[in-house]
C-alpha positions in Angstrom: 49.3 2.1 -4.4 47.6 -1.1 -5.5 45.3 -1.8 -8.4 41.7 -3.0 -7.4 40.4 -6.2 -7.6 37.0 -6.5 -10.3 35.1 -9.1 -8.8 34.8 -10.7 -5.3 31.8 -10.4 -2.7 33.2 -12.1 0.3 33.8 -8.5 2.9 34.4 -7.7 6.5 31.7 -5.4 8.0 33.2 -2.8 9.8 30.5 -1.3 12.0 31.3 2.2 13.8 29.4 2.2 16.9 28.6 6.1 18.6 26.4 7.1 21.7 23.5 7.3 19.5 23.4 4.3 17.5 20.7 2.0 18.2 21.2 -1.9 17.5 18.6 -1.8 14.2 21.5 0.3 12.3 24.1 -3.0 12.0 20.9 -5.0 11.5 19.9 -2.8 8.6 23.1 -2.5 7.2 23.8 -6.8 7.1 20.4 -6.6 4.9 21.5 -4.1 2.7 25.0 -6.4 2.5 22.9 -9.7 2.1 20.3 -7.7 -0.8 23.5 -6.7 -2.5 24.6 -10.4 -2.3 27.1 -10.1 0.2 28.9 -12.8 1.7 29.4 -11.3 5.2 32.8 -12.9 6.8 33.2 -11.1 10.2 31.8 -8.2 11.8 33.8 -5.6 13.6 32.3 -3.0 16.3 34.2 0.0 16.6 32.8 2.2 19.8 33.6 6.1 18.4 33.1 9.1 20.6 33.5 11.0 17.6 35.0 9.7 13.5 38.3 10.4 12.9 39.7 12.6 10.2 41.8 9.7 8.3 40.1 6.4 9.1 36.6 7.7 10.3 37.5 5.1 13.5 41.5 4.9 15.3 44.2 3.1 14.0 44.6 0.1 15.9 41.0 -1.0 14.3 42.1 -0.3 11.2 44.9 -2.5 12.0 41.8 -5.7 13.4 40.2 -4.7 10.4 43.5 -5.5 8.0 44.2 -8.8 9.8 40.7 -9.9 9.2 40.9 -9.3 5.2 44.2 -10.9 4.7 42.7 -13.6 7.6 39.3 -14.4 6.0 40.3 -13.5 2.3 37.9 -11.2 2.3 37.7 -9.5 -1.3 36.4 -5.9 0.4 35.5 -3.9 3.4 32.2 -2.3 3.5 31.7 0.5 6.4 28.2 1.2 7.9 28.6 4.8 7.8 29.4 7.2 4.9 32.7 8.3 4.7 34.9 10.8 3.2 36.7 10.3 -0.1 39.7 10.6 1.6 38.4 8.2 4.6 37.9 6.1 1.9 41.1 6.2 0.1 43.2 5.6 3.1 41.1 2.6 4.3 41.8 1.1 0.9 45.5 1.6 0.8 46.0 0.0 4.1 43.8 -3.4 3.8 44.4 -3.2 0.3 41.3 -4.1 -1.5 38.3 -2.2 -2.3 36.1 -0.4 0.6 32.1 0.4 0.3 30.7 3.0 2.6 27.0 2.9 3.0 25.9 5.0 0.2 28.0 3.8 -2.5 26.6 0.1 -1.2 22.8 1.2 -1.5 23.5 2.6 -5.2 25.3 -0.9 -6.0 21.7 -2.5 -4.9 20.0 0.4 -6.8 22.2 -0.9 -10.2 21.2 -4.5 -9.6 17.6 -3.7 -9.4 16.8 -1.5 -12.1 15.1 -2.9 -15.0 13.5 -0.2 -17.0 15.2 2.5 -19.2 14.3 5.4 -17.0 15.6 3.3 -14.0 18.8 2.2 -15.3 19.6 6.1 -16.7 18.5 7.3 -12.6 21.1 4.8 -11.0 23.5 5.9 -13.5 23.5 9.7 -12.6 23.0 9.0 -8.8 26.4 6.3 -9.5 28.1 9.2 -11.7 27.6 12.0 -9.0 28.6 9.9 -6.1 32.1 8.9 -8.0 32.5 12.4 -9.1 33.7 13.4 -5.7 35.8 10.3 -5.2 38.2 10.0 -8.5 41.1 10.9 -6.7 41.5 7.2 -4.6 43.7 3.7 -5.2 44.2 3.8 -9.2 47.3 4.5 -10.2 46.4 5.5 -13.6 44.8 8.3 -12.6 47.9 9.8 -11.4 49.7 9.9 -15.0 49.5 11.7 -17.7 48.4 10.7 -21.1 51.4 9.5 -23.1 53.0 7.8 -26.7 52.1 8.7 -30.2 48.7 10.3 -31.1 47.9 10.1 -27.0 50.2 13.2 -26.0 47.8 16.7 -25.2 47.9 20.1 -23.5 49.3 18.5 -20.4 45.7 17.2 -19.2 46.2 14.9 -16.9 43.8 11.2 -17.2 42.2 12.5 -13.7 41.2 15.9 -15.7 40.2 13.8 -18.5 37.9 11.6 -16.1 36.4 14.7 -14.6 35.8 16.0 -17.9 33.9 12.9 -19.6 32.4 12.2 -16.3 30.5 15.7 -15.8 29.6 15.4 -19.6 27.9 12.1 -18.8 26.0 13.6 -16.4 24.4 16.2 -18.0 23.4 14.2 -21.0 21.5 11.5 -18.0 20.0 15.0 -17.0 18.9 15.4 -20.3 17.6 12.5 -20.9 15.7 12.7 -17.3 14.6 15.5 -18.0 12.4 14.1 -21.4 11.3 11.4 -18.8 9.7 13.9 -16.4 8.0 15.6 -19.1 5.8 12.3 -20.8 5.3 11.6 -16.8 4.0 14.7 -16.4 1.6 14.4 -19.8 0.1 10.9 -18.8 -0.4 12.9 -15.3 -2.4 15.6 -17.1 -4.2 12.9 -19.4 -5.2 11.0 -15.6 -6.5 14.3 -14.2 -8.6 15.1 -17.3 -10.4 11.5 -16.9 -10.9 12.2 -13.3 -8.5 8.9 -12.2 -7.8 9.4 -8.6 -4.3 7.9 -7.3 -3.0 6.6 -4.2 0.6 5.9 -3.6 2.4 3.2 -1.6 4.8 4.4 0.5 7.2 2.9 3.2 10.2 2.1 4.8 11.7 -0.8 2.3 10.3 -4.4 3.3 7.6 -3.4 4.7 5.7 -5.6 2.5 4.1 -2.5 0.1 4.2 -4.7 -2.8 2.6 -7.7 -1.2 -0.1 -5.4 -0.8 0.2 -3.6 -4.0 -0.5 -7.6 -5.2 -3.3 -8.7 -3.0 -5.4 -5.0 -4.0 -4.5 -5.3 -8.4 -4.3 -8.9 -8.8 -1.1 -8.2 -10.0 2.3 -10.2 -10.0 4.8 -7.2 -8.6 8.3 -9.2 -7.1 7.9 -9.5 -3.5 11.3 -10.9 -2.2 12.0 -10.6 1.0 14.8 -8.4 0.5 15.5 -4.4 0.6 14.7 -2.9 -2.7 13.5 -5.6 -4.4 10.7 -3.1 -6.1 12.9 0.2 -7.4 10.9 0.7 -10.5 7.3 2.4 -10.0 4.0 -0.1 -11.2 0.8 1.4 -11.8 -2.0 0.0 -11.9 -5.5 0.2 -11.8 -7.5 -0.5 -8.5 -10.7 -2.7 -9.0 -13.8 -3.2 -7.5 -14.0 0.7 -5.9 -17.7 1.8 -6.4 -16.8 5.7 -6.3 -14.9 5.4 -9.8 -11.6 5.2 -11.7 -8.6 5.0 -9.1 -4.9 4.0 -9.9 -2.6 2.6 -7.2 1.0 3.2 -7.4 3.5 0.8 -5.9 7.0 3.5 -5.3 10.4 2.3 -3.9 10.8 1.5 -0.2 12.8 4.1 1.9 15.4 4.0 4.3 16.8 6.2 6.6 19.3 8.2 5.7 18.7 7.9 2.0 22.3 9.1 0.3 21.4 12.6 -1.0 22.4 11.2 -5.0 19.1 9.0 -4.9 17.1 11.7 -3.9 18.3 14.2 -6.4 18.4 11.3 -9.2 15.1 9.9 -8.6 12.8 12.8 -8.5 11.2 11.4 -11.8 10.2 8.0 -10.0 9.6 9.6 -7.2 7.3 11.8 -9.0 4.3 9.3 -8.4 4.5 9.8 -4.8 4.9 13.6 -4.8 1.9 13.7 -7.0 -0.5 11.1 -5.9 -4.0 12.4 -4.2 -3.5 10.5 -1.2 -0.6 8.3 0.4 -0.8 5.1 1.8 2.0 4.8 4.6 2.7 1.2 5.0 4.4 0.1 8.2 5.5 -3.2 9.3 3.9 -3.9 12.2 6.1 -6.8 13.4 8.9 -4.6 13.4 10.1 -3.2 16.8 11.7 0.1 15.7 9.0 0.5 13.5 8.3 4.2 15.1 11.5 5.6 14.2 10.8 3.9 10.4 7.7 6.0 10.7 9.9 9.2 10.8 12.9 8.4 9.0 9.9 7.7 6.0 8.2 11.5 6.8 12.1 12.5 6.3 12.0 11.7 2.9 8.8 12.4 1.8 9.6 16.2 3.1 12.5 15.8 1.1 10.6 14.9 -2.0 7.8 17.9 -1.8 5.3 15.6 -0.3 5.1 15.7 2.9 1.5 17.8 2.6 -0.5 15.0 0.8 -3.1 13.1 2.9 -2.1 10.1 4.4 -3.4 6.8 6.2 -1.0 4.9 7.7 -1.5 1.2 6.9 -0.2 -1.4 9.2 0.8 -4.5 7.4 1.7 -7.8 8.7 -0.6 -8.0 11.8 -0.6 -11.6 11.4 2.9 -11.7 12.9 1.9 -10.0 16.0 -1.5 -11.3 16.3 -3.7 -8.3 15.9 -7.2 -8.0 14.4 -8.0 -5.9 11.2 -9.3 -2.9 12.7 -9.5 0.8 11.9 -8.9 4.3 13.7 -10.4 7.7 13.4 -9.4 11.1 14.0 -11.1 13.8 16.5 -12.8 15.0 13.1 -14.1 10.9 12.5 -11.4 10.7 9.5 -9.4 7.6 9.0 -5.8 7.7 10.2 -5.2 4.4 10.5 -6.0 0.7 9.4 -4.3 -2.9 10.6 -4.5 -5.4 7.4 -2.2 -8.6 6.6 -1.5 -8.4 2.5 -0.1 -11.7 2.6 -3.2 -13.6 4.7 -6.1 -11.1 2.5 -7.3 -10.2 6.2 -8.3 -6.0 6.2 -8.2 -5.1 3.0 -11.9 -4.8 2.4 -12.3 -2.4 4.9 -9.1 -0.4 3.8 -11.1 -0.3 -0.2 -13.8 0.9 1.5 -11.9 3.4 3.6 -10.6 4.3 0.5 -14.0 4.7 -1.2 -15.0 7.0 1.8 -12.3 9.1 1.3 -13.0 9.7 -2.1 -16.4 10.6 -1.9 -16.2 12.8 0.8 -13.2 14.4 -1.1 -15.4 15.1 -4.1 -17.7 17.5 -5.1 -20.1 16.7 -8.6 -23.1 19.0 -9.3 -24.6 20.6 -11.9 -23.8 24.4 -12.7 -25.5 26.8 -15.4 -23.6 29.0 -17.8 -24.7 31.8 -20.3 -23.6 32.2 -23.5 -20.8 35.2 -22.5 -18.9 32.6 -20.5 -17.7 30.5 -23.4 -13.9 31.1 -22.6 -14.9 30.1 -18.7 -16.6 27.1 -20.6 -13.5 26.5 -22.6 -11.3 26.6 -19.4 -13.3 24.1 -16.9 -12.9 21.6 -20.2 -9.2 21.7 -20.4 -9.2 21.6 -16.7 -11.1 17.8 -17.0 -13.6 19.2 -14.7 -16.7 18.3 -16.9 -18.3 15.2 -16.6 -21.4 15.6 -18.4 -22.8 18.4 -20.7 -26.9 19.6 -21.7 -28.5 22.7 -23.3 -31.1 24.2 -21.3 -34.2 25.4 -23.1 -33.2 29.1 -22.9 -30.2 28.2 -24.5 -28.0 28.3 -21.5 -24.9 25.7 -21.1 -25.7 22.8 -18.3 -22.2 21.7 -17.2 -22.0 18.7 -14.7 -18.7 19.4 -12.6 -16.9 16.6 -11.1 -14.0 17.4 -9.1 -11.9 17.5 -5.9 -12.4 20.0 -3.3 -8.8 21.0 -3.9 -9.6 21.4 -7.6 -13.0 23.5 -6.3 -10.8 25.8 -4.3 -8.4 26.2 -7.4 -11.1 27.7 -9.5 -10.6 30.9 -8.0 -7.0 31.4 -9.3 -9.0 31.8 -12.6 -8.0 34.9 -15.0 -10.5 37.2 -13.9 -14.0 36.8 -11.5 -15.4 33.6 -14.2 -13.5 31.3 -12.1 -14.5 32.7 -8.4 -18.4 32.6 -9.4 -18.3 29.2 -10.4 -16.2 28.2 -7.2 -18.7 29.6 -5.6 -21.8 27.8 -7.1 -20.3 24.7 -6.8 -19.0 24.7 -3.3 -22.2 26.3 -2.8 -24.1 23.1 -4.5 -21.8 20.8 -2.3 -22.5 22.5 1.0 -26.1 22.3 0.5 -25.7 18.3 -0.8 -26.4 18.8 -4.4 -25.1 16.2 -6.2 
């Protein structure tokens, strides 16, 4: 056994190569290494027909891969697949310092990035959960039992102890997540009640979503060229839109095979995307795999429970490739997609006012009357936030101007009783005949 080593960023890539596996997966994974700060020393391709039980590739690699370290003084090994915890383990007792598969590198970036409380308790539980299922690997200690005066117990082991203190960690971060997710979902009620209509930024990571995010708020979001350098969510509000009050939320970048830890842990951040009225997918279009981004991106956001929401698909950096803002529409004359560069200002006009489009058409305000027996349905459309305006007629009726979505029209009918149907149907009545 050997005893790890704390510090050291100097590592051999070790890069198994399959049937499948298209050059953009080592080219994605030396990112990840050089986001991480990551000196890379050598890289070693390992063609697999299928991973090995022990060392996930043969032997004799193993064996290149151990010359290297001790050659190059490498301080770690970091594998571009995820491996096993046993993979793990008996990588690290043959080249004797520590290995990183590609997960457990992605939730190192994760640590380094977050900044906010609710950030830094995510990365913890995704970090917690990930080492949960590898405790048993090169520390010796964990092995022994505890020992000498006051220290001696019920024969628990320090590897029973470390499960023990490590499960209770985690459920405390669940608690603690779990307050998080409930003041998110207050300020959401508090937006829906003022009728604030939200877009989300979404993407594969460096895809330039904050650059954009910048040059539509005015706002001064890091923009580093470098995976993850947003993990945080920013909010803010989006100016100059004639149709009203509408927030734009900048979310984490995505990349493919996103370890299942992050997903679980970030629900809370993610919660801005599941939640958002419409998605703005933005794609680098300089990139050459940028199609398979496109779906490794849907992957997620089915993951995540919002794979439903609208979305337009926004491609970015068309100064690289020399394309002209331009816009595309649907069959139905809806806009599916729009070419802008966020770092030259070029498009985004016409994406604000794609945006304003969108949420006029995707709103319904008219004016509805209610008598005096309907005070409880009166009551309900004002928690609901779907009153803009109210007036007494002269027979004493109320005059309620309603201003909401057309999936917030439909929802009326869900109701207790027929009070909600009849005004879903006056007011999708009022829009079809273009009341407003």
């Amino acid at each position: 056994m050997f005893e790890r080593a704390g510090r050291g960023n100097r590592a051999v890539i070790l890069h198994p190569v399959f049937a499948a596996t298209g050059p953009e997966i080592l080219d994605e994974f030396q990112e990840l290494c050089r986001s991480a700060g990551v000196e890379i020393a050598v890289v070693i391709r390992a063609p697999r027909d299928r991973p090995d039980a022990r060392f996930f590739v043969g032997k004799g690699k193993i064996e290149e891969v151990a010359e290297q370290v001790e050659a190059t003084g490498a301080d770690l090994v970091l594998v571009s697949c995820p491996l096993s915890a046993i993979q793990e383990r008996n990588i690290e007792k043959r080249c004797a310092c520590r290995v990183l598969d590609r997960s457990t590198l992605i939730l190192d970036i994760f640590a380094l990035r977050a900044r906010s409380h609710e950030g830094k308790l995510q990365v913890e539980l995704a970090q917690l959960r990930h080492i949960s299922t590898r405790l048993v690997r090169g520390w010796t200690h964990l092995e022994r039992q505890k020992g000498g005066i006051g220290l001696r117990g019920p024969g628990e082991t320090q590897l029973e102890t470390d499960r023990r203190l490590v499960g209770q960690r985690i459920q405390y971060l669940k608690n603690r997540l779990d307050k998080v997710r409930k003041q998110r979902a207050q300020s959401r009620r508090r937006r829906e009640r003022a009728h604030v209509f939200t877009v989300a930024l979404v993407g594969y990571t460096n895809a330039g979503k904050s650059t954009l995010f910048n040059a539509l708020t005015h706002s001064d979001v890091d923009t580093r060229d470098m995976q993850f350098a947003t993990l945080d969510p920013t909010v803010r509000q989006l100016p100059n839109v004639p149709t009203g009050n509408v927030l734009l939320a900048d979310t984490v970048g995505f990349v493919s095979d996103l370890p299942h830890e992050l997903v679980a842990a970030f629900h809370a951040t993610l919660q801005e995307t599941r939640e958002a009225d419409l998605l703005l997918h933005v794609i680098d279009a300089a990139d050459p795999f940028h199609q398979q981004r496109e779906l490794d991106v849907e992957a997620v956001l089915e993951s995540v429970e919002a794979g439903d929401i609208p979305m337009i698909r926004v491609f970015n950096k068309i100064d690289l490739v020399d394309r002209e803002p331009g816009t595309q529409l649907n069959a139905e004359g809806e806009l599916i997609r729009i070419d802008v560069s966020a770092l030259q200002g070029t498009g985004l006009t016409e994406l604000k006012e794609a945006l304003a489009l969108r949420l006029k058409g995707g709103r319904i305000s008219t004016w509805i009357s209610l008598e005096g027996s309907y005070a409880k349905l009166r009551s309900q459309l004002f928690d609901l936030g779907a009153v803009a305006e109210e007036k007494i007629s002269a027979d004493g009726q109320w005059l309620l101007h309603i201003d909401v979505s057309q999936t917030d029209a439909e929802q009326l009918g869900r109701m207790p009783g027929a009070d909600g149907l009849m005004v879903r149907e006056s007011i999708l009545l009022a829009a079809r005949q273009g009341e407003t």
